[in-house]
C-alpha positions as CSV (number, residue, x, y, z in Angstrom):
1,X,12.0,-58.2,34.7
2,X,11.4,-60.9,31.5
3,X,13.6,-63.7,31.6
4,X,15.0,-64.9,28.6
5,X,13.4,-68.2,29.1
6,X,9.9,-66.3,29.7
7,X,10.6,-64.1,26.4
8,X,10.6,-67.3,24.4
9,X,8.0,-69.0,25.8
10,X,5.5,-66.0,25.3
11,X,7.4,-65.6,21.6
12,X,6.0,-69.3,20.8
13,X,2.7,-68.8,21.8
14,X,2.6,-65.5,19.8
15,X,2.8,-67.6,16.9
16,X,0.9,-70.1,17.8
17,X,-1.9,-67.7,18.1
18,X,-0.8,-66.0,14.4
19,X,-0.7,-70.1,12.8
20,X,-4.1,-70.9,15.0
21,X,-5.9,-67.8,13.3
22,X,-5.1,-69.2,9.7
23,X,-6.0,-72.9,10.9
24,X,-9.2,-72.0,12.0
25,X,-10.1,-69.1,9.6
26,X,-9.4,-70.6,6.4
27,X,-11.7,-73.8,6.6
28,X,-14.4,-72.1,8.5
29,X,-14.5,-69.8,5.5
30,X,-14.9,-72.6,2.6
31,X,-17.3,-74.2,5.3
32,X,-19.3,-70.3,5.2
33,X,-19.2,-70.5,1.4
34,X,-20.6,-74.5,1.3
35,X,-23.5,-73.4,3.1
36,X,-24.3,-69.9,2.4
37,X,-23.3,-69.6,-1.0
38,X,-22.8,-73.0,-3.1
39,X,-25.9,-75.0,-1.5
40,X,-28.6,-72.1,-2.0
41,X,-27.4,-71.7,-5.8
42,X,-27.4,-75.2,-6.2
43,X,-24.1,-75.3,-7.6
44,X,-21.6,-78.7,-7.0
45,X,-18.6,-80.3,-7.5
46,X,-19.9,-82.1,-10.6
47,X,-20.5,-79.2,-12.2
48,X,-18.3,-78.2,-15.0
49,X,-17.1,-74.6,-13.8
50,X,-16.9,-75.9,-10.4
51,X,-12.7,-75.9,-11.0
52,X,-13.0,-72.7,-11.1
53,X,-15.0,-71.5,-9.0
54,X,-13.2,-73.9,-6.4
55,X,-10.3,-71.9,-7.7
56,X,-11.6,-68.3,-6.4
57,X,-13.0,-69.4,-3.2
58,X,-9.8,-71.0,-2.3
59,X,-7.9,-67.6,-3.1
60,X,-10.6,-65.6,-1.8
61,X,-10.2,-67.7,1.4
62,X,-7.0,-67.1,1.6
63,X,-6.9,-63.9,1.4
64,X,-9.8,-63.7,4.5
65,X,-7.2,-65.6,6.1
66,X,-4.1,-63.5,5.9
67,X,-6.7,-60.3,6.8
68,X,-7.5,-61.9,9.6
69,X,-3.9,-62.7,10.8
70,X,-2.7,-59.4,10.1
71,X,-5.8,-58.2,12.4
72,X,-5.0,-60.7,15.2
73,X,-1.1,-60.0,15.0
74,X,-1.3,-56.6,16.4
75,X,-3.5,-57.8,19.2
76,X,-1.9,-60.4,20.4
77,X,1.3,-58.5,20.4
78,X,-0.3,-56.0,22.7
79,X,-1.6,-58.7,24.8
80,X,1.8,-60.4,25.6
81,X,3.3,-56.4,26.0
82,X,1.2,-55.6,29.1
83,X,1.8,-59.2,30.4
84,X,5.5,-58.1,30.4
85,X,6.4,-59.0,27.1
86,X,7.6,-57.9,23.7
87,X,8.0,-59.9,21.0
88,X,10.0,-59.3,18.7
89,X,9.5,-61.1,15.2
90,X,11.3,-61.0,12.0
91,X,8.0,-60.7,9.8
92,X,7.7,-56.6,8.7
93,X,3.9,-57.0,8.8
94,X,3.8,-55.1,11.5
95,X,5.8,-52.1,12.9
96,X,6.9,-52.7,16.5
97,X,3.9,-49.8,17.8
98,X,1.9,-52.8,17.6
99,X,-0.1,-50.5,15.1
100,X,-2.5,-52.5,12.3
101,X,-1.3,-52.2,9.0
102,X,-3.9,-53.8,6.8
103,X,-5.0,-51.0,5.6
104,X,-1.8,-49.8,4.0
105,X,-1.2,-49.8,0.3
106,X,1.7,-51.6,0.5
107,X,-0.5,-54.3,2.2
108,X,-3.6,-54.2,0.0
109,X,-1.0,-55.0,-3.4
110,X,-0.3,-58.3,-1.8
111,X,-3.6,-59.1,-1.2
112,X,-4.0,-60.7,-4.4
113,X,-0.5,-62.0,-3.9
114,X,-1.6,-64.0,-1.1
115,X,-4.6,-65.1,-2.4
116,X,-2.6,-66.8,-5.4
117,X,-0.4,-68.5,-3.0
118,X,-2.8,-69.6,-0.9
119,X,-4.6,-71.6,-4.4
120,X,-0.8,-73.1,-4.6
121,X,-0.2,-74.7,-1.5
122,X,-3.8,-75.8,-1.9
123,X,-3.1,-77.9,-5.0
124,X,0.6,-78.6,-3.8
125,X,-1.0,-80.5,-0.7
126,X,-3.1,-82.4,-3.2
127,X,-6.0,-80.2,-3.4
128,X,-8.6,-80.4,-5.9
129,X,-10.7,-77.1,-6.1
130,X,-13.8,-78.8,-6.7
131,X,-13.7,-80.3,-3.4
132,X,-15.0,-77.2,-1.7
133,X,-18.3,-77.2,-3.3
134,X,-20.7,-79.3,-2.0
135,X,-21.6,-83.0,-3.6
136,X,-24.9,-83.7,-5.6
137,X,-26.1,-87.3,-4.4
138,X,-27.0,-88.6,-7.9
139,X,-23.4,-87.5,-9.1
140,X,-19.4,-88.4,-8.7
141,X,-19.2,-86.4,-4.7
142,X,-16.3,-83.6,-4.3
143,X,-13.8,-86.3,-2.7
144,X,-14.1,-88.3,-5.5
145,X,-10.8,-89.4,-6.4
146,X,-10.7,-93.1,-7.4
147,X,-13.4,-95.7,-8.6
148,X,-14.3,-99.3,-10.0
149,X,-15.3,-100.3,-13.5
150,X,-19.4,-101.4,-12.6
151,X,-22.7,-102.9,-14.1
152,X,-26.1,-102.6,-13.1
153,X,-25.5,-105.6,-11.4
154,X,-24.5,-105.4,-7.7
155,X,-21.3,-105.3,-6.6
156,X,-19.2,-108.4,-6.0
157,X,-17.0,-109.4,-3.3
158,X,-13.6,-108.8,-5.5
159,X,-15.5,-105.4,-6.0
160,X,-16.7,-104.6,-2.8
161,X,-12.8,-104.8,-1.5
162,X,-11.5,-102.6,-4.2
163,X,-14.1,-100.2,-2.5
164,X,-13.2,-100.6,0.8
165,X,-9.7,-99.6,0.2
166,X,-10.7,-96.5,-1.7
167,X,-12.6,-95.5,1.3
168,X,-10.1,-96.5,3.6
169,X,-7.6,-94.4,1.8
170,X,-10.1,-91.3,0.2
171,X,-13.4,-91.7,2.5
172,X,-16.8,-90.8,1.6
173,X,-17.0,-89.4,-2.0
174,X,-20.1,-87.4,-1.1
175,X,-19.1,-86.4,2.4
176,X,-15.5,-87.4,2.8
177,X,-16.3,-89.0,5.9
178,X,-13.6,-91.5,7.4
179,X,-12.9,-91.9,10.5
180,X,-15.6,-94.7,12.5
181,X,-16.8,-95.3,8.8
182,X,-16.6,-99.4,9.0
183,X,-17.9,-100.3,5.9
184,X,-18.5,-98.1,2.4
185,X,-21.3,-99.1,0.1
186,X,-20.2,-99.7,-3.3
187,X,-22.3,-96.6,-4.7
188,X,-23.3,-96.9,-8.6
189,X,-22.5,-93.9,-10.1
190,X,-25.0,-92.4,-11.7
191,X,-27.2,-94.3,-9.9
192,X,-29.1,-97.4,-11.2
193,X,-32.4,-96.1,-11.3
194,X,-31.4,-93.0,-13.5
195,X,-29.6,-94.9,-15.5
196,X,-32.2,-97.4,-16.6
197,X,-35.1,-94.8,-16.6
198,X,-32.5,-92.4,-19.2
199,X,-32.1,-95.6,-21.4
200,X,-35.5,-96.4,-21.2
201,X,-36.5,-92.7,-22.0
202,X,-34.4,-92.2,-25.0
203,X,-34.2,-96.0,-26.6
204,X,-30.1,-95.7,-25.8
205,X,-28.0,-98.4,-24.5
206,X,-27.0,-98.5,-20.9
207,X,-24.6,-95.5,-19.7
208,X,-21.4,-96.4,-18.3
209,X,-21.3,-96.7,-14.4
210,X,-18.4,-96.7,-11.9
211,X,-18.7,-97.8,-8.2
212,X,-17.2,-95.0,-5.7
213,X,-16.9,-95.8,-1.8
214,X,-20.0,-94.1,0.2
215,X,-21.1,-94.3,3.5
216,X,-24.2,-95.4,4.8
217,X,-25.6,-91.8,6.0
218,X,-25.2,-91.0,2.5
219,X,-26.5,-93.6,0.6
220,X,-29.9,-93.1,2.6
221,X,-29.5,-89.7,1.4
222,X,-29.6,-90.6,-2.3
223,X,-32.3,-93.4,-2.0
224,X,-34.4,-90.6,-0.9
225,X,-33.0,-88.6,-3.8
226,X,-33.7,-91.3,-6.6
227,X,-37.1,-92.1,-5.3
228,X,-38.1,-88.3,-5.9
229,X,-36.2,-86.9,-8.7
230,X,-37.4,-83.5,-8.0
231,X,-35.1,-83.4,-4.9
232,X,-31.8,-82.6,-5.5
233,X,-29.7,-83.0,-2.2
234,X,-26.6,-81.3,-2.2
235,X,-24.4,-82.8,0.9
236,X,-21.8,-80.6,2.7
237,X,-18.9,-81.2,4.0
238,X,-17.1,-78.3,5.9
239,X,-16.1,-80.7,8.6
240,X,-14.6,-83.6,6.6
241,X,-10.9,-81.3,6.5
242,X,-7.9,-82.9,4.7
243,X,-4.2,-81.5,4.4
244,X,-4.8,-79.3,2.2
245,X,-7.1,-77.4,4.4
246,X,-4.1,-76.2,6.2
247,X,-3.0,-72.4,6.2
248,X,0.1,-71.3,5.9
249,X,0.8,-67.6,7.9
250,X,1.6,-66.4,4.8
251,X,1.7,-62.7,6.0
252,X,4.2,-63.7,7.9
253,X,6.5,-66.0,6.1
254,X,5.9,-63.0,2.8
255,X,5.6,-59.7,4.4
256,X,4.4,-57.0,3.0
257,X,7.9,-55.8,2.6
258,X,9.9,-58.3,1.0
259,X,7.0,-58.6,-1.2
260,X,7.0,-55.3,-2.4
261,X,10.8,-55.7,-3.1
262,X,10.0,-58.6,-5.5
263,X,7.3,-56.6,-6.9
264,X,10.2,-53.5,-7.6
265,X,12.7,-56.0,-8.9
266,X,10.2,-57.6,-11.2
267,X,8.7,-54.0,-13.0
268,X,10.6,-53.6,-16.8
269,X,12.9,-51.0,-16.4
C-alpha cells in the first residue's frame, strides 16, 4: 500500500513532468521556427511586420505547448498508476481514466484561448515579439533594447562603458549572448561602411547611428557581411532564453472546464 508520504512525492513529480513539458516545448518550438521558418524567408526582427508575426508564433507556440501537456498528462498519470500511484489533481483536463482529451471540443475552443494567454505572459515577463525572429547583422539585432547616441567616429571610453553596462544588463543585441561574454564591442548601427557608401550614393548627409553592445563572434559575423553586401547573415538565437521564454501549464492552471464556464457566462443572453 501507498503511503501518504509516497502519494505526494509521486504527486510532485507528476507536475514537474506537466511544468517540464511546457519549459522545454515552448522554446524549442520558437527555436524550430528561427531556423526552419524565419531564416530560409529571410525575414528579421528589424523588419517592420516582425511584431506581428512575433505575435503569432508566440501564440502559435503556446498553443503547441499546452497540446503537448495535455498529451504528456495522460501518460505520466498512467506511469505513476502502475508504479502504485494515483494522482489525483484538481486540473479537469483530464478525466481520472487517464483517457486523452485533446481531441474534445470543449478542448479545441480553448485552444485559441491559450494561445492568447500564452502572447500575455510573454509580454508581461518583458517580452518583445520581435525577439523570436532572428537578427540581420547590418541591422538593430532582436535583443536590442537600449543604445548610445554615436558618430562615425569610434567609440570612446565614456562610450565604451555605457556599452558595457547595456551588455551586462541586455547581452548581445544580435545573439543575446551573456554569460562568459567579457567584453561587447560598441557596434555602429547601421554600420559605418553602409552608412558612408548610402551618403556617398545619394549626395545626403550622414544617417544617424547608435552604438548597441555586440559580441565578438558577431561582430566577425558582420565584417564579413559589410565586406560582401550580397550576404545577408541572419544570426539565430534559440539558445540565448530569457524569462519570458518560460511556460506557464496553462492547461492546467485553465482547464478546459472552468474555461468553458467563462465562455457560458460571457455569451449575450
Amino acid at each position: 500500500m501507498t503511503s501518504d508520504s509516497d502519494r505526494r512525492e509521486r504527486s510532485w513529480l507528476y507536475y514537474i513532468g506537466i511544468v517540464g513539458t511546457g519549459v522545454v516545448t515552448f522554446p524549442s518550438c520558437l527555436g524550430l521556427l528561427q531556423h526552419l521558418v524565419f531564416k530560409q524567408l529571410h525575414l528579421s526582427a528589424s523588419m517592420t511586420l516582425s511584431p506581428l508575426l512575433g505575435f503569432v508564433s508566440v501564440a502559435t507556440t503556446g498553443i503547441i505547448s499546452s497540446i503537448s501537456i495535455c498529451v504528456v498528462s495522460p501518460v505520466l498519470k498512467r506511469f505513476l498508476h502502475d508504479h502504485g500511484t494515483s494522482i489525483n489533481t484538481d486540473s479537469n483536463t483530464h478525466d481520472d481514466d487517464n483517457t486523452d482529451k485533446t481531441a474534445t471540443p470543449e478542448f479545441m475552443q480553448c485552444l485559441p484561448v491559450y494561445g492568447v494567454v500564452s502572447a500575455a505572459v510573454f509580454k508581461l515577463f518583458n517580452g518583445h515579439f520581435k525577439s523570436v525572429l532572428p537578427s540581420d547583422l547590418v541591422k538593430p539585432g532582436a535583443f536590442a533594447r537600449e543604445s548610445v547616441r554615436a558618430t562615425v567616429k569610434y567609440a570612446n571610453s565614456s562610450q565604451r562603458k555605457k556599452i558595457q553596462s547595456i551588455g551586462k544588463q541586455h547581452g548581445c543585441h544580435s545573439c543575446g549572448r551573456w554569460l562568459k561574454v567579457k567584453f561587447y564591442i560598441a557596434d555602429h548601427q547601421p554600420p559605418i561602411a553602409i552608412v558612408l557608401q548610402n551618403s556617398k550614393a545619394n549626395r545626403k548627409p550622414l544617417q544617424d547611428q547608435r552604438f548597441y553592445p555586440q559580441c565578438t563572434k558577431c561582430a566577425k559575423k558582420q565584417r564579413h557581411c559589410v565586406s560582401k553586401p550580397a550576404v545577408r547573415k541572419l544570426v539565430t538565437h534559440a539558445t540565448s532564453l530569457r524569462r519570458y521564454h518560460f511556460f506557464l501549464p496553462l492547461p492546467l492552471l485553465l482547464p478546459p472546464s472552468t474555461l468553458q464556464l467563462v465562455m457560458d457566462l460571457l455569451k449575450p443572453r
